[in-house]
N, C-alpha and C positions, 0 to 999 in steps of 0.2 A: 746164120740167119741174122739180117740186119732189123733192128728193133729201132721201128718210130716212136722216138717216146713222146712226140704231141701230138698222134693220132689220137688219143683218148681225152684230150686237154677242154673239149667242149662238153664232155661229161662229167668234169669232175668239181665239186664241192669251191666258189672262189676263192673260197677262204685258204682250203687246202693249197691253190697254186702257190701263192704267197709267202709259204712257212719255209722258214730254212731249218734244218734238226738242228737239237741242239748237239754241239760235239762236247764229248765228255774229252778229258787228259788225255794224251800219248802213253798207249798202251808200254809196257817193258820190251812185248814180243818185236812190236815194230820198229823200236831203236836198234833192236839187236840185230834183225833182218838188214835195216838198214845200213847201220854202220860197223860190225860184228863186235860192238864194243861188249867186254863182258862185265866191266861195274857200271852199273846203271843204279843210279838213287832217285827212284818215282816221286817229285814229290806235289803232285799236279791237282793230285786228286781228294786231298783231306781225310786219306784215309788212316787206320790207325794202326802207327809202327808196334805196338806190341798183338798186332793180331788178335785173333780172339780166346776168352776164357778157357782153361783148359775144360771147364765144367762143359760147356758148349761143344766141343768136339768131341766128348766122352757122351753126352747126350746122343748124339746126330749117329758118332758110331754103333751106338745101342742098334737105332731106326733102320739101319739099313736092309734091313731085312724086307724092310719095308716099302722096298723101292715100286715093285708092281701094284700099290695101294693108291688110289687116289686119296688126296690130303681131303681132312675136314675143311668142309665148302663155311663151316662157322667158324674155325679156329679156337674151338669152346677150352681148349689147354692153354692157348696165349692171352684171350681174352680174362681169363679166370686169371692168370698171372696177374696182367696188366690192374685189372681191375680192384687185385690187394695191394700194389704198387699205390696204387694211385687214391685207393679208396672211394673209388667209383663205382658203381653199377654197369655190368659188362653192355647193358642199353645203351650206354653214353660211348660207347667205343667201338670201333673198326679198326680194321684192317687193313693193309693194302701191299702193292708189290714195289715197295719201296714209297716215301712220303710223297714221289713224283706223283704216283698215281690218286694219293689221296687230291692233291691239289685237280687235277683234271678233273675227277667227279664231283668236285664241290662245281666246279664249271659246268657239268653236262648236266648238275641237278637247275643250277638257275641260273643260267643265262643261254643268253642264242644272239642270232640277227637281232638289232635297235638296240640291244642291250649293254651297260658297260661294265668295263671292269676293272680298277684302278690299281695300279701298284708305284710305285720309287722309281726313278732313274737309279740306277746302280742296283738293282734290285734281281733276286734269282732271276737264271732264264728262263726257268720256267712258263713264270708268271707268265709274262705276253703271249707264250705258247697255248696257251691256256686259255688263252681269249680268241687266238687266230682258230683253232680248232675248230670249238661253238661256233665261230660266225661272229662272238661280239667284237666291241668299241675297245681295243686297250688304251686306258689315258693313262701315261707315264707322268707320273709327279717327280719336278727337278728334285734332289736332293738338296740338302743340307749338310755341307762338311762331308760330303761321302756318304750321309747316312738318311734315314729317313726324316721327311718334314711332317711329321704327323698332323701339322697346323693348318698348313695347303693341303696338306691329301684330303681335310676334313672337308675345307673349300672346295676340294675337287667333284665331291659327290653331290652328284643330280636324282632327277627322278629318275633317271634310265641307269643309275648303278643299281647291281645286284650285287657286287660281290667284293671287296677290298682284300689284298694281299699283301701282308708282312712279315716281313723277317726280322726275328729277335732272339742273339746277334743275326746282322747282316752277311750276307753270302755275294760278291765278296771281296765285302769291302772288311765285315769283321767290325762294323760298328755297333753301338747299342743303345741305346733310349731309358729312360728310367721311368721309376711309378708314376712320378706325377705328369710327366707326358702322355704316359699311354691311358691314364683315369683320364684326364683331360679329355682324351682324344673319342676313347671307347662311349663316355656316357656322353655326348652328343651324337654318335653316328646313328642315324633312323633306322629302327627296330625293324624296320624289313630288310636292310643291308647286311647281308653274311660276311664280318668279321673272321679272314682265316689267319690266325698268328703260328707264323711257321718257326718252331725253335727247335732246326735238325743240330743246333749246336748249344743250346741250354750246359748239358754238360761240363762244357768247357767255360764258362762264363761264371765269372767271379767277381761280375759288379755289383757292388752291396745295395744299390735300389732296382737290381734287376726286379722286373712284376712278373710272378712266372704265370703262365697264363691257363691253368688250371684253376688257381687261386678264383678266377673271375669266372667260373663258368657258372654257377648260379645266380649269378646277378646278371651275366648277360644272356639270352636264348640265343642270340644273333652271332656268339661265338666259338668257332672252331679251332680247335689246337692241333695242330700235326708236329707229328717229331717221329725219329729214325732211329735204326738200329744199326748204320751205316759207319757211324763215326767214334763215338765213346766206347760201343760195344764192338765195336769191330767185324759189323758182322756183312759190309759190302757187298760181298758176294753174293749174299742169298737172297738180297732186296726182300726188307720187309722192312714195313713203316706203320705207323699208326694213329688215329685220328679221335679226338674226343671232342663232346659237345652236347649238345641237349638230344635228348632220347629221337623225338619228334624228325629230327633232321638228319641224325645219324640213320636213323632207319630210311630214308629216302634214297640217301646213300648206297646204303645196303642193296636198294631195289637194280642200282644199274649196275654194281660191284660185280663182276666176272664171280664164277658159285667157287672156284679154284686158283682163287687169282694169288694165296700164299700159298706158293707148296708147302709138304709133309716139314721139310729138313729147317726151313724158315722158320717155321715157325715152333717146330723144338728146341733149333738154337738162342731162338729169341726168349722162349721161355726159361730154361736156361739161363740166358745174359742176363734177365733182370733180375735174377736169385742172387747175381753176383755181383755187389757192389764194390766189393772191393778193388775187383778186379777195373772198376770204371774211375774209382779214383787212384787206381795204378793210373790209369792213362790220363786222366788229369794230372798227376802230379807230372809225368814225361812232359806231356803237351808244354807244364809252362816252365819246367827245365830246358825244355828246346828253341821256345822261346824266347827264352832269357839268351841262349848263345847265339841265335841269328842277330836278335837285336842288339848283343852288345858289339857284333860285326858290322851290321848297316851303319852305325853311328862312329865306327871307324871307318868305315867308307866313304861318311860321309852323306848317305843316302837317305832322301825323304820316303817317309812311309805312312800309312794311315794306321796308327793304333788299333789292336785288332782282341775282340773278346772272344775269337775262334781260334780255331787249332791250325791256322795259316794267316800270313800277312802278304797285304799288298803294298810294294814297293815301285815308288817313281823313278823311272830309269831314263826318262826324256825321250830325245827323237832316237837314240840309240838302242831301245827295248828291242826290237824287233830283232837287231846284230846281237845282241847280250843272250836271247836266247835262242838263239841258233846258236852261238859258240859255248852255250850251257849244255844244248844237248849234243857237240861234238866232246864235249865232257863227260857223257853220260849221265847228265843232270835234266829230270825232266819237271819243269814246272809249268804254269796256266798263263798265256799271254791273256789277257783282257781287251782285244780288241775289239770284240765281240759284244761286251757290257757298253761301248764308246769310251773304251781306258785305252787306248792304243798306246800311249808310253807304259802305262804300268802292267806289271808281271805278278803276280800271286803266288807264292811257295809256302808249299805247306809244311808242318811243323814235321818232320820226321824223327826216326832214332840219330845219337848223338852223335853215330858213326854218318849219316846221312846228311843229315846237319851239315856237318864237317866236312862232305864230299862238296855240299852245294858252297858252303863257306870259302874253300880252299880253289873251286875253279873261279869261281867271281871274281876273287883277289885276283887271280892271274889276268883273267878278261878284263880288269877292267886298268891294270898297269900298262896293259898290251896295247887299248884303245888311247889313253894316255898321253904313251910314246908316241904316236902315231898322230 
């Protein structure tokens, strides 16, 4: 059966024709299908080489009894964590199925057609996704040095913003902003504008005027904090993220949130992960041990890169990115081209284990002796 796929094209949402998904990293299973290579060092994805807590998998093993149960449509076990974590009132906090989804319901609660929504040039991809969806206006604000212009984005907002999005560190470029930028920035933005400050890599960030952005939730109503459990805690697989902010707003949230949108196992591992700290400054300390070795390789390479407060960097490879990783993943080395962001030279590799590191370190050298001669 041959399938028209523009027979239904006059039906469907404009907004919808428009959108290109976003593509996450190259899978492991795909390079292997592809090239039968059997070392493959993933490191595409920012996800974390020590995996997750033993605590966490000993939790999730307990559950499984539990597989024909539908999960709590409240999360009243994560929430309750979360909420001694944090020292919040479980009101002020949500849920979601990874922080992607937090971000799109902040969209589906305020904004639509006429409506805008502002984020960064180099800025997740979400964001704009997030606007095409609804139907709004995305106004992409140029960056600064890779990173966000909080000064213009302020400029940026009109009467038809609803909603501004940031990232702190940046995703991925791996920059960051300090206090007196983002005070500046937050007490001028108009109290009807929702403020979402996305810090799915706080974690990893060890700049001494980071503002973490819980600190400001009682001074601002107009601000939302989303963060992950994808990256520090390792917990990618399960997609669970979560979102804090004034009672008011969070509860709106809740009205269009899916009643099952974290399963059962997410959110015991999640509860879990947060009991365990130590386990998250295990992987901060890898994170900038592994950093320390890619970066002391690129500067014998010779290669420019953007300073990064995340657990990957982005590196400029020129008009030959595009060759560099294609012969990375004939290496079995799988990292993130940025063409996609408008980086089409630059390539993003995430901080992996030291043996991975190593793997990405050792075929570059080769790639780039080879290009060289040549």
């Amino acid at each position: 059966m041959t399938i028209n796929l523009a027979q239904f094209c006059d039906q469907i949402q404009p907004q919808i024709l428009g959108i290109h998904p976003y593509v996450p990293g190259k899978p492991v299973s795909d390079l292997q299908r592809e090239l039968g290579l059997t070392r493959i060092s993933k490191l595409a994805s920012n996800e974390n080489p020590l995996g997750a807590s033993p605590s966490v998998i000993a939790a999730i093993t307990t559950e499984l009894s539990e597989i024909a149960r539908y999960p709590d449509g409240g999360a009243y076990i994560l929430k309750d964590a979360l909420s001694k974590f944090l020292n919040l009132p479980m009101s002020q906090i949500t849920v979601g199925n990874g922080s992607n989804e937090m971000l799109e319901l902040v969209a589906r609660v305020f904004a639509g057609p006429g409506d805008e929504i502002v984020y960064s040039q180099y800025g997740f991809a979400v964001y704009p996704l997030c606007a095409q969806i609804v139907g709004a206006t995305g106004v992409e604000v140029p960056a600064k040095l890779y990173g966000h212009d909080l000064t213009a984005m302020l400029e940026a907002i009109t009467e038809r913003t609803k909603v501004v999005f940031i990232a702190n560190p940046n995703n991925p470029t791996g920059t960051v902003f300090g206090k007196d930028e983002w005070e500046t920035f937050i007490s001028q933005v108009p109290k009807k504008v929702v403020v979402v400050l996305d810090e799915a890599y706080l974690e990893y960030c060890d700049y001494a005027d980071y503002p973490k952005g819980s600190d400001y939730l009682s001074s601002y109503p107009n601000l939302l904090v989303s963060r992950t459990f994808s990256k520090a805690y390792g917990l990618a697989a399960l997609r669970v993220g979560y979102m804090v902010g004034c009672a008011e707003i969070i509860q709106y949230i809740n009205q269009v949130r899916e009643p099952f949108n974290v399963n059962h196992y997410a959110q015991v591992g999640a509860a879990a992960a947060i009991q365990d700290q130590d386990f998250v400054q295990k992987s901060v300390a890898l994170n900038k041990s592994g950093m320390n070795q890619i970066l002391d390789a690129l500067n014998r390479f010779k290669l420019e890169y953007i300073p990064s407060s995340g657990n990957f960097i982005a590196v400029h490879f020129g008009e030959k990115a595009s060759v560099i990783n294609q012969k990375l993943l004939q290496s079995g080395v799988i990292i993130r081209p940025l063409g996609g962001y408008g980086m089409p030279e630059t390539l993003r590799v995430s901080i992996g284990s030291e043996g991975e590191n190593q793997h990405f370190i050792d075929a570059l050298g080769v790639i780039l002796n080879e290009l060289e001669a040549n």
